[in-house]
C-alpha positions as MATLAB code, in Angstrom:
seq = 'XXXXXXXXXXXXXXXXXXXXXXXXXXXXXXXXXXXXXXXXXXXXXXXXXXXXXXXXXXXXXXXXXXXXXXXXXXXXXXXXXXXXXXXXXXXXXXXXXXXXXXXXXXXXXXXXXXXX';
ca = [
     -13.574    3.008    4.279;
     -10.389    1.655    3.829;
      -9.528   -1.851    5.612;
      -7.291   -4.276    5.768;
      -6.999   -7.702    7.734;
      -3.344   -9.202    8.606;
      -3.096  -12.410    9.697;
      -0.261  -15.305    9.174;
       2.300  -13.982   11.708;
       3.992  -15.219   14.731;
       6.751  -16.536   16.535;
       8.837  -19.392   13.994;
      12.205  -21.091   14.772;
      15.070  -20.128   12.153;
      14.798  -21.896    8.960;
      10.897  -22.185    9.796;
       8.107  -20.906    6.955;
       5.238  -18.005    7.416;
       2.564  -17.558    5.280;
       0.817  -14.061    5.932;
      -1.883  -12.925    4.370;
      -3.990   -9.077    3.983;
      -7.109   -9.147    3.233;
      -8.849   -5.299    2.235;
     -11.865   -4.071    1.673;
     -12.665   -0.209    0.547;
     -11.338   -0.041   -2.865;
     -10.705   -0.860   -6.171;
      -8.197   -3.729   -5.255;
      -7.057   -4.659   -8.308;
      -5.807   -0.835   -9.313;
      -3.122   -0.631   -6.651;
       0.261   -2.416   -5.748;
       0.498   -4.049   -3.043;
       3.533   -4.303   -0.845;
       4.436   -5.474    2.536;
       6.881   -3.706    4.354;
       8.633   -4.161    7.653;
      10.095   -2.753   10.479;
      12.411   -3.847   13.159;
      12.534   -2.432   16.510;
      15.202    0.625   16.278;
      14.915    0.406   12.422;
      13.555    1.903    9.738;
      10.127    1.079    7.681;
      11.604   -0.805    4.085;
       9.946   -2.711    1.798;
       9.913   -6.676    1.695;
       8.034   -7.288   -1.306;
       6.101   -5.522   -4.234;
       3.555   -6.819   -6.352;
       2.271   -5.359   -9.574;
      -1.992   -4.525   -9.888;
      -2.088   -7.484  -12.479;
       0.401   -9.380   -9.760;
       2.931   -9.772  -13.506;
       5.598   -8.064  -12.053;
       7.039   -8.546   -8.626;
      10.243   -7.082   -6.850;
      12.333   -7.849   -3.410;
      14.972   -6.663   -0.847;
      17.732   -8.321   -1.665;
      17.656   -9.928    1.544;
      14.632  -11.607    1.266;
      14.808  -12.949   -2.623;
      15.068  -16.317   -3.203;
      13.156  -16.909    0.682;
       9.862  -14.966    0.005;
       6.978  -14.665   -2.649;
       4.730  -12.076   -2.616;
       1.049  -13.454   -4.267;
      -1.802  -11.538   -5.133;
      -5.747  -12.983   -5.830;
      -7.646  -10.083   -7.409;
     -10.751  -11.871   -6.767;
     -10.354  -12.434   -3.444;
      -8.696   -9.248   -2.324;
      -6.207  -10.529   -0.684;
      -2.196  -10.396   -0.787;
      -0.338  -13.047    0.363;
       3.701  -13.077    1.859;
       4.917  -16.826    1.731;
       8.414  -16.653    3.997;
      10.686  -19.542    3.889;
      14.149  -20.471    5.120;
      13.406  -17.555    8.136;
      16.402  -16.138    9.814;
      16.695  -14.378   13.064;
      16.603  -10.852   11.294;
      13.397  -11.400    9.544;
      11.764  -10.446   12.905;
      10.092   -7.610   12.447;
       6.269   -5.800   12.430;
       5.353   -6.685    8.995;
       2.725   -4.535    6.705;
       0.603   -4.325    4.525;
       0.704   -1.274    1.957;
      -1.582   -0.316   -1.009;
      -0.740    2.315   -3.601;
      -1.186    4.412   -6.562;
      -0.278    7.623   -8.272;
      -1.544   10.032   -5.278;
      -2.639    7.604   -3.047;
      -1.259    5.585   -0.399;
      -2.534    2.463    2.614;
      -1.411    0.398    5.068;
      -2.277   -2.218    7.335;
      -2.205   -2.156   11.137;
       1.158   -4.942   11.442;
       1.355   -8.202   12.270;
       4.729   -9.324   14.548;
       6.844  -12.182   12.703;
       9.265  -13.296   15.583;
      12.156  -15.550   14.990;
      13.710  -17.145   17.898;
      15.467  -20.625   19.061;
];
């Protein structure tokens, strides 16, 4: 059974830092990218962040790079999304997404709020 466990987000003034983190359980970890994604209300899904299975390679939105790092620990299972310099349309639901040739997961959300 497939899990994952979001935790990191919340409400941050702009220019603040968010670290959030997804923890899964339920397969072979280290096999499948891992991305976090995000959607704003009245927007569509896109993708934040994307992190190779051996966590070499890594790619961003354009809005995001040189703010955000996406991290990976194999052992631990666990993806990480380190947000700096946050602006007001960073708020979103943010998730967590595992995937392979054929195959496809995601994590429930966490809400990342920035507000004065």
């Amino acid at each position: 059974q497939v899990q994952f466990v979001e935790s990191g987000g919340g409400l941050v003034q702009p220019g603040g830092s968010l670290r959030l983190s997804c923890a899964a359980s339920g397969f072979s970890f280290s096999r499948y990218a891992m991305s976090w994604y995000r959607q704003a209300p009245g927007k569509e899904r896109e993708l934040v962040a994307l992190i190779t299975p051996s966590g070499v390679s890594t790619n961003y939105a354009d809005s995001v790079k040189g703010r955000f790092t996406i991290l990976r620990d194999n052992a631990k299972n666990t993806v990480h999304l380190q947000m700096n310099s946050l602006k007001l349309e960073d708020t979103a639901v943010y998730y967590c997404n595992a995937r392979r040739i054929g195959e496809i997961f995601w994590g429930q959300g966490t809400q990342v709020t920035v507000s004065s």
